[in-house]
N, CA, C and O of each residue as an XYZ file, in Angstrom:
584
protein
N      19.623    -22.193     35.667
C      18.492    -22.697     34.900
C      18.773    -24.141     34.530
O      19.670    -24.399     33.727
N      17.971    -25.178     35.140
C      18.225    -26.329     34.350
C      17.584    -26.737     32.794
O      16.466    -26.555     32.310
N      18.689    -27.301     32.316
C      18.886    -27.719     30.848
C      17.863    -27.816     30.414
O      17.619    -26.917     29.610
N      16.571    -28.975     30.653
C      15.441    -28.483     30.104
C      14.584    -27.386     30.234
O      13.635    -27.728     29.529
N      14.408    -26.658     30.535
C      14.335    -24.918     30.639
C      14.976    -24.632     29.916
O      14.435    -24.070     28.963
N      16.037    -24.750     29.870
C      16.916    -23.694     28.709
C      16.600    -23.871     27.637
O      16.313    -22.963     26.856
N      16.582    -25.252     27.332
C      15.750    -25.722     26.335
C      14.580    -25.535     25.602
O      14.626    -25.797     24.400
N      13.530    -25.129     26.098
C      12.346    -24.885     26.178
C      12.153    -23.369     26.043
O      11.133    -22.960     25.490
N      13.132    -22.451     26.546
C      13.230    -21.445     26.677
C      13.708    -20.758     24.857
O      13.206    -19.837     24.213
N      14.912    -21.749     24.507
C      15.096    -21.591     23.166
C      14.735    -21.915     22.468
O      14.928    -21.208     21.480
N      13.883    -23.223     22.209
C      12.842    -23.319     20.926
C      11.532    -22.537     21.322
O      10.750    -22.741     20.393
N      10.802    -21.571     22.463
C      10.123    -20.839     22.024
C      10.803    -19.658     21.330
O      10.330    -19.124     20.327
N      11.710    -19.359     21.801
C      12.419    -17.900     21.544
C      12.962    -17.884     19.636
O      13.070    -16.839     18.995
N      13.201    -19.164     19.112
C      13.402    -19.808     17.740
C      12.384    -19.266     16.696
O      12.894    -19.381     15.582
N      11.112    -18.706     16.626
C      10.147    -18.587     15.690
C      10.641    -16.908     15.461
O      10.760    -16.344     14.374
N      10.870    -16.349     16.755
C      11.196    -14.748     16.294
C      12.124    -14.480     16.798
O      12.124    -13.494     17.536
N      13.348    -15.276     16.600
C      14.662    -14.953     15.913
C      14.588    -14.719     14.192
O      15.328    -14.049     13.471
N      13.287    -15.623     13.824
C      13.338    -15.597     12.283
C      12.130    -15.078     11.717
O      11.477    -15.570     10.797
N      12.011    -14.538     12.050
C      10.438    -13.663     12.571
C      10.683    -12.790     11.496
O       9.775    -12.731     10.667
N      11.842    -11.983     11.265
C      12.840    -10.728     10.682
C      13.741    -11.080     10.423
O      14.591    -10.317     10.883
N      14.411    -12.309      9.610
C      15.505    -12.123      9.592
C      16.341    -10.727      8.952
O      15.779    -10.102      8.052
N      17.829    -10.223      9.499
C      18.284     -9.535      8.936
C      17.310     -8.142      7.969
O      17.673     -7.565      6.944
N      15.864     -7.923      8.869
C      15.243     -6.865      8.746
C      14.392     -6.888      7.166
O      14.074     -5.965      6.416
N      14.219     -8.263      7.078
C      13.707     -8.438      5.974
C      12.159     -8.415      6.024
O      11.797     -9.099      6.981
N      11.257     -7.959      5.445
C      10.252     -7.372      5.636
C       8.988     -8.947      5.581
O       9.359    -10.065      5.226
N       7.727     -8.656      5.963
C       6.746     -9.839      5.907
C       5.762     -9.690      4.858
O       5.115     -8.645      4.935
N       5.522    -10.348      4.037
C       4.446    -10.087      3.056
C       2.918    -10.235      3.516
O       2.340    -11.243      3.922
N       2.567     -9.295      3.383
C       0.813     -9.150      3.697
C       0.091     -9.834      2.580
O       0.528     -9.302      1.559
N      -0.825    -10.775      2.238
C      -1.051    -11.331      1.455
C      -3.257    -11.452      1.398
O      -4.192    -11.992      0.807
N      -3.036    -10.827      2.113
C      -4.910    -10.784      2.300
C      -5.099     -9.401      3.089
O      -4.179     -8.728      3.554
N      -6.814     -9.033      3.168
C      -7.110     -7.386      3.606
C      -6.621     -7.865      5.154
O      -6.130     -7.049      5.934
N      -6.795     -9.124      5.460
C      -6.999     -9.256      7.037
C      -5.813     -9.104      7.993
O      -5.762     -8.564      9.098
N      -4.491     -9.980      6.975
C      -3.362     -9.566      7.004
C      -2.779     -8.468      7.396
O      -2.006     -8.312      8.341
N      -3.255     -7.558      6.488
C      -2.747     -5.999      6.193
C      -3.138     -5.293      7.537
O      -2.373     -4.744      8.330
N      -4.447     -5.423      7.615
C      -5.189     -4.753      8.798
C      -4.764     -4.980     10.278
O      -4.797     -4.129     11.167
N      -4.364     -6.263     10.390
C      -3.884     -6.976     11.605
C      -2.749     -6.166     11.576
O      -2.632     -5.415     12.545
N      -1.577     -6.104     10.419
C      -0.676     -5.700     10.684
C      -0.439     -4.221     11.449
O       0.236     -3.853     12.411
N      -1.562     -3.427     10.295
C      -1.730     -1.659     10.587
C      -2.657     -1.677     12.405
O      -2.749     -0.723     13.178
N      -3.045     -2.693     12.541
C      -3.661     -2.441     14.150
C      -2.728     -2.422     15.086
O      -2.683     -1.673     16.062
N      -1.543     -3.744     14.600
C      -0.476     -3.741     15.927
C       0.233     -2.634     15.647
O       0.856     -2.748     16.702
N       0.711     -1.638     15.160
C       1.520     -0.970     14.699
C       2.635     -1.017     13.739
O       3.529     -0.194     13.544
N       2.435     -1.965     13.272
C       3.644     -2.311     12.196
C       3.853     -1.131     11.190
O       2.960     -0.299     11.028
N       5.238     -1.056     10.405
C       5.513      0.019      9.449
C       4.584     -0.867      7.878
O       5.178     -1.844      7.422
N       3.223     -0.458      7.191
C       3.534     -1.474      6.324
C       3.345     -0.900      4.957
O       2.280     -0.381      4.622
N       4.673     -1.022      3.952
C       4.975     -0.425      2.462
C       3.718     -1.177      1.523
O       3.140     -2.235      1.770
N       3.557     -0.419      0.589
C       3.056     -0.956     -0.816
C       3.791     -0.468     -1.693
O       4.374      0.616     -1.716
N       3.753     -1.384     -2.505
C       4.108     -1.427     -3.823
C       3.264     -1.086     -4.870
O       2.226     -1.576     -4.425
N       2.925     -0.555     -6.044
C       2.353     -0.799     -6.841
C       2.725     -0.458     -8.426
O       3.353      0.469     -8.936
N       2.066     -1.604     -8.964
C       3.020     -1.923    -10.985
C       1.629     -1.965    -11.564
O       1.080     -3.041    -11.801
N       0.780     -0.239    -11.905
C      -0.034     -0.409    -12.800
C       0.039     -1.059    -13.798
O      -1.096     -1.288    -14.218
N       1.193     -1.699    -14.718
C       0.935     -1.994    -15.754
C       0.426     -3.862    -15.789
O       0.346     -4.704    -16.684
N       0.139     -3.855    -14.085
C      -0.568     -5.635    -13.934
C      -2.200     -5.104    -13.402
O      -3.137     -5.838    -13.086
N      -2.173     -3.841    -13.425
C      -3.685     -3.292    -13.250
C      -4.629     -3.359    -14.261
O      -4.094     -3.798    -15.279
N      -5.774     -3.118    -14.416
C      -6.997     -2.794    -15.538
C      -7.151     -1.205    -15.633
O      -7.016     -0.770    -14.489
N      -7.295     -0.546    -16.205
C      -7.848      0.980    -16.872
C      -9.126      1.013    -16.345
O      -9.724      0.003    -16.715
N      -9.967      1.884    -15.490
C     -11.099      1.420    -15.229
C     -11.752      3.180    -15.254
O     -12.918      3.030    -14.889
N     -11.573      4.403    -15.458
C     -12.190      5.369    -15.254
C     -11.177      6.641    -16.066
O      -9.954      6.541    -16.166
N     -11.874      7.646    -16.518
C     -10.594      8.756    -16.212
C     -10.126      8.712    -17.634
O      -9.299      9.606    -17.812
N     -10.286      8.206    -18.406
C      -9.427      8.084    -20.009
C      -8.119      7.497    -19.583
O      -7.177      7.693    -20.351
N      -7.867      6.720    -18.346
C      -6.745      6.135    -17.763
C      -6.495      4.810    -18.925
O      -7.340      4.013    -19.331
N      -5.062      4.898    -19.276
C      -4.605      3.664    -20.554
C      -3.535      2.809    -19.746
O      -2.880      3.050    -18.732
N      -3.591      2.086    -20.311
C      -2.038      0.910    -19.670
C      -0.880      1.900    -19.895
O      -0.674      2.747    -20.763
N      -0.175      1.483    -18.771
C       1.025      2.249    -18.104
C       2.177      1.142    -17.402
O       1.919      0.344    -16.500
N       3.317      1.305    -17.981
C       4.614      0.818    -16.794
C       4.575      1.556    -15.299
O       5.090      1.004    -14.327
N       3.859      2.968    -15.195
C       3.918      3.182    -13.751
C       4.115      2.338    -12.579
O       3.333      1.498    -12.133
N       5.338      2.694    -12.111
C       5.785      2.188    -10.807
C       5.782      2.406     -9.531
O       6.808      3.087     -9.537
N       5.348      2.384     -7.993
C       5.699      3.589     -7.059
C       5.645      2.672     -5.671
O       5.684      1.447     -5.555
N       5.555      3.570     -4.797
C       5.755      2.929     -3.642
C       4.946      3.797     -2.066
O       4.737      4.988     -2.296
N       4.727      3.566     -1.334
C       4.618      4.294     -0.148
C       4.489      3.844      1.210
O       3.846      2.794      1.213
N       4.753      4.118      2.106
C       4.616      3.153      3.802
C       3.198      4.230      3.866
O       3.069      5.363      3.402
N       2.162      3.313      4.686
C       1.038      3.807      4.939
C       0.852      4.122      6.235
O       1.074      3.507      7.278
N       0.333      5.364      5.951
C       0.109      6.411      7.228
C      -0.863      6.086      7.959
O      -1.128      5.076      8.612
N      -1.505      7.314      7.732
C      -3.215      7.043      8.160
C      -4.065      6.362      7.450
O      -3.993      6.336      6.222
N      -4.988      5.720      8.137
C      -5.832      4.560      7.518
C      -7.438      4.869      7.938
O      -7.689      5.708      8.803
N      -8.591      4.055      7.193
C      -9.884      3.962      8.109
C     -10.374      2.880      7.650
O     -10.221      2.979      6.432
N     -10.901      1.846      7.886
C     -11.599      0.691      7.761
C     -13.273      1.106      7.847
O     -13.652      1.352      8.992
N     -13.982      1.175      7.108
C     -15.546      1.848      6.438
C     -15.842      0.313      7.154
O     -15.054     -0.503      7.632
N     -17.476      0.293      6.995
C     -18.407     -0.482      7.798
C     -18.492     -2.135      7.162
O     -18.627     -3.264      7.632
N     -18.239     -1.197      5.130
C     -18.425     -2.917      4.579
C     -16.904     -3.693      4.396
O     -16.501     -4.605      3.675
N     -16.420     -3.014      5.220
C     -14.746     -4.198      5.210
C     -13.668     -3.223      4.778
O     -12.553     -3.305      5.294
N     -14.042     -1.940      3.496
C     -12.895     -1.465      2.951
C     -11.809     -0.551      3.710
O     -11.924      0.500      4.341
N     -10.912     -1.218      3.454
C      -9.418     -0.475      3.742
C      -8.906      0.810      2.817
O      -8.723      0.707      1.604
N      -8.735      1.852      3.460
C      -8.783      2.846      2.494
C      -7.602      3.477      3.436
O      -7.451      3.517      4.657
N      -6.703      4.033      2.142
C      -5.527      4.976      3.087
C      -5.138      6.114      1.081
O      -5.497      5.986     -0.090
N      -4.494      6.805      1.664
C      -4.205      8.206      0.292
C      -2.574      8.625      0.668
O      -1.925      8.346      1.677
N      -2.301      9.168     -0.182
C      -1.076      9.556     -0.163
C      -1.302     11.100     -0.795
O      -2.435     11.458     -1.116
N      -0.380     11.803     -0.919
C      -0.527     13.181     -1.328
C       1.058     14.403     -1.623
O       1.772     14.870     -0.736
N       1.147     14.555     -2.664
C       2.688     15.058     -2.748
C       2.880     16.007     -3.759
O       2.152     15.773     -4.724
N       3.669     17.095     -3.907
C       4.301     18.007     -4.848
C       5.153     17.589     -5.715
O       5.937     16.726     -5.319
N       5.229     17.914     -6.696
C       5.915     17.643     -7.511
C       6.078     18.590     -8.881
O       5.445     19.645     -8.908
N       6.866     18.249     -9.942
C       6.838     19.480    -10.964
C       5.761     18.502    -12.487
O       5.397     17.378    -12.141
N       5.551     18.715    -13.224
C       4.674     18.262    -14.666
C       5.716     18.135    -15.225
O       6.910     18.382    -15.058
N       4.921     17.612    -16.071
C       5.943     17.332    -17.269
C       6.853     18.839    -17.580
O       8.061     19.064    -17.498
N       5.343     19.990    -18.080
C       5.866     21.359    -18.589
C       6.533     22.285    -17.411
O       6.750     23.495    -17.477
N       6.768     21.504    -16.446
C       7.976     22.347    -15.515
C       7.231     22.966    -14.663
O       7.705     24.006    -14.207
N       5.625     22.460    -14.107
C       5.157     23.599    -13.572
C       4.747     22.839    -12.467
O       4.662     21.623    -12.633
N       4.347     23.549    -10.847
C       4.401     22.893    -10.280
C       2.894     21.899     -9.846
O       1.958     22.692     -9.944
N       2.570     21.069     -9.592
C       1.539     19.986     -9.406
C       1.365     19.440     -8.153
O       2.435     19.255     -7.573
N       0.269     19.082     -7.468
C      -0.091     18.638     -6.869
C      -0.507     17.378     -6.590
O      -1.682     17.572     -6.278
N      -0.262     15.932     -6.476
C      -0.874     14.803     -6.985
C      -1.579     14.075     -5.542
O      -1.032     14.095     -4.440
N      -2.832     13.478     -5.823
C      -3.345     13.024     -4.581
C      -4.044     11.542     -4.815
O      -4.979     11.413     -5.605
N      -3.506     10.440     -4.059
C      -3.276      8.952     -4.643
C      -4.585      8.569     -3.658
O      -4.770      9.257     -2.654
N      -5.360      7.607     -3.928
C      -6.217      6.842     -3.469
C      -6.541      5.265     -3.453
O      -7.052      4.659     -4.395
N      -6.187      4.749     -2.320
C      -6.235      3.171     -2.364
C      -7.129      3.044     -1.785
O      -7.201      3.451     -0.626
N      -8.327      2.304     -2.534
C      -9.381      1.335     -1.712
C      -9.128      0.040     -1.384
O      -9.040     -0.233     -2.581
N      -8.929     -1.019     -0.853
C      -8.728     -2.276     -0.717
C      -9.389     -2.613      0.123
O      -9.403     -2.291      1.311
N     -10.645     -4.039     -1.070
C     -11.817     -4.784     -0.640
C     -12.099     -5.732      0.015
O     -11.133     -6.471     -0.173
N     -12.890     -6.332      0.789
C     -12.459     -7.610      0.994
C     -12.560     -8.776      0.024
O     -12.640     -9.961      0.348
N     -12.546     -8.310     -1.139
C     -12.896     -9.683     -2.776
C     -10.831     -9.643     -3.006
O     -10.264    -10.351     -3.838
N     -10.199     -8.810     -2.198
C      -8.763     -8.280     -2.326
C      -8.680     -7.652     -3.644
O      -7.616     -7.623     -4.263
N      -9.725     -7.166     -4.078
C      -9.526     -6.110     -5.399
C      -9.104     -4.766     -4.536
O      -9.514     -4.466     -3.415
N      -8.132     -4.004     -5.404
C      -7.466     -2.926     -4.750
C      -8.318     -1.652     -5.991
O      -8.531     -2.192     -7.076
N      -8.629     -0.638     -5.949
C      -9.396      0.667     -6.815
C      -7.963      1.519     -6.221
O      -7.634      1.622     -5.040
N      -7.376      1.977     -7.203
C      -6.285      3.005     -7.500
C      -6.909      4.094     -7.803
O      -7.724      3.894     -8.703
N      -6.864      5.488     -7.326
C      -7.118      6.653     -8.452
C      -6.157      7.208     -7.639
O      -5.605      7.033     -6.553
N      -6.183      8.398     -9.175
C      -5.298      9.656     -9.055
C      -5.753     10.659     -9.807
O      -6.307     10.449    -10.886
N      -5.536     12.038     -9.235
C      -6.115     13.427     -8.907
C      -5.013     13.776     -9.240
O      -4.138     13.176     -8.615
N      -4.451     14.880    -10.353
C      -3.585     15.665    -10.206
C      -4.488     17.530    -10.428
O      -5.566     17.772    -10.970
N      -3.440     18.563     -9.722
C      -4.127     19.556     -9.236
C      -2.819     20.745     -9.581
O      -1.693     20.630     -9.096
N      -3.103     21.519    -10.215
C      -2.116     22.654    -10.963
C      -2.336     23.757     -9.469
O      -3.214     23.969     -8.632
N      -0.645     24.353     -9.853
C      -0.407     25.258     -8.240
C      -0.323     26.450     -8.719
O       0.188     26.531     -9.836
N      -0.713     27.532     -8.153
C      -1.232     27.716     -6.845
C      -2.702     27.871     -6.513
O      -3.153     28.346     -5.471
N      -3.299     27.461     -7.417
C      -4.614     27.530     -7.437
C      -5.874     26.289     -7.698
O      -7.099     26.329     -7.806
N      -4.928     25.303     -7.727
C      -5.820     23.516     -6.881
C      -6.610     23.712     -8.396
O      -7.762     23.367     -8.133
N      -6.582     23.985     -9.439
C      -7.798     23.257    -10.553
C      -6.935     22.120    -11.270
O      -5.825     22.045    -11.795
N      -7.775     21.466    -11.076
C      -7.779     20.042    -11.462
C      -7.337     19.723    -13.459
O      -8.009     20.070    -14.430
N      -6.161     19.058    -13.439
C      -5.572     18.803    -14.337
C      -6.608     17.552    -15.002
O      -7.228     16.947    -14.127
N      -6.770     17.268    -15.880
C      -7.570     16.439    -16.867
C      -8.588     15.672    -16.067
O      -9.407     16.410    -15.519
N      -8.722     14.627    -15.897
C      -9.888     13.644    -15.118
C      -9.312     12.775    -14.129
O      -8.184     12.310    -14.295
N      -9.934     12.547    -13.214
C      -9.127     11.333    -12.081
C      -9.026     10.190    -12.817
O      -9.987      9.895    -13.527
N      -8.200      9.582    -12.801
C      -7.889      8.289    -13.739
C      -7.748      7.428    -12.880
O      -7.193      7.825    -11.855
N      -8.140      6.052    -12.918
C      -8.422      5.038    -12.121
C      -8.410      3.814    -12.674
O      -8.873      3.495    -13.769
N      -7.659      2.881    -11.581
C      -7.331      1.417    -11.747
C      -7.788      0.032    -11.102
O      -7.751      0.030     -9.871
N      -8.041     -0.671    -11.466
C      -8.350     -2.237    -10.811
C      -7.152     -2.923    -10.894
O      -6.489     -3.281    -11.868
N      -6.921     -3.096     -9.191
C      -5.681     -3.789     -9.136
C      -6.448     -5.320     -8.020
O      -7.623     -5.640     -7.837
N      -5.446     -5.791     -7.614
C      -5.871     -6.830     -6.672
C      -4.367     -6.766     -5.410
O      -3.225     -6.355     -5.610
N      -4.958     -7.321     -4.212
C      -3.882     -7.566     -3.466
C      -2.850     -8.808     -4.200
O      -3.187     -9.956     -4.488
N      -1.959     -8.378     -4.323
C      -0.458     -9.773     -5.061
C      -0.798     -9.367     -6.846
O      -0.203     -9.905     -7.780
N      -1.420     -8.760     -6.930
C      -1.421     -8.323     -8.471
C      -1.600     -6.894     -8.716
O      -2.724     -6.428     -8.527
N      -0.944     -6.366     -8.989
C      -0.368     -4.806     -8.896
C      -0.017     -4.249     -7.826
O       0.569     -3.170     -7.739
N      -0.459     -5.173     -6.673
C       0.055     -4.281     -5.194
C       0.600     -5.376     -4.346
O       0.235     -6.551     -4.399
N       1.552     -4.854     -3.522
C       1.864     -6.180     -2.741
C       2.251     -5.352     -1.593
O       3.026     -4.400     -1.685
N       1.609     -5.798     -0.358
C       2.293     -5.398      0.859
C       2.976     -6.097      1.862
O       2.913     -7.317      2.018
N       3.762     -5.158      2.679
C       4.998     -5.759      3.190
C       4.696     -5.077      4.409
O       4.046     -4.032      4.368
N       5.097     -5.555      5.485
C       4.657     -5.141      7.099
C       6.544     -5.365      7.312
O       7.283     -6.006      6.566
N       6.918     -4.610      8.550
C       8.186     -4.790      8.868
C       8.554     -3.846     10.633
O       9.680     -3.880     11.128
């Protein structure tokens, strides 16, 4: 290979060497972002810190709640929204076992709508009211593609 080739060869190859460094993840910072990312296949986590959210439904109050999840399945609706859920077992406070089922809308204004459904076992009736949040993309939620 002559030198300029090689050359040429390594400053294209230079942008994604650092693309990842050391498996460090990419911040999604808009819906379009996110979406681009979930089309190519990327793995991509959220974050979310209700207590940078608003109370918006549900008798839902300010909370330190913290959590996390890599997003699965997804559907993109007609007017732009990004919508994906999460869904998991777990025990209550009173030791009994629960059902909890998470809901992310994300708009294209990058306002994110949080709710949550919890559901008493073995028989799915619904524990107090769905309680629900106004978050924004980079303010209570932040995603990461990797």
């Amino acid at each position: 290979m002559k030198p300029l080739s090689l050359s040429l060869s390594l400053l294209a190859a230079t942008p994604l060497a650092f693309a990842h460094p050391g498996g460090a993840a990419t911040p999604l910072n808009s819906l379009a972002e996110i979406e681009r990312a979930l089309d190519s296949g990327a793995s991509v986590a959220v974050a979310i810190d209700l207590s940078q959210c608003t109370p918006t439904s549900g008798g839902a109050t300010p909370t330190q709640t913290r959590g996390g999840l890599r997003i699965g399945a997804y559907r993109v609706i007609a007017d732009g929204t990004l919508s994906f859920a999460d869904e998991h077992l777990t025990v209550g406070r009173d030791g009994k076992p629960i059902q909890q089922f998470l809901r992310y809308q994300v708009h294209p204004d990058s306002s994110v709508d949080f709710s949550m459904a919890v559901f008493a076992l073995p028989g799915y009736q619904q524990n107090g009211t769905t309680l629900g949040y106004r978050c924004a993309i980079n303010q209570g939620l932040h995603f990461n593609a990797s």
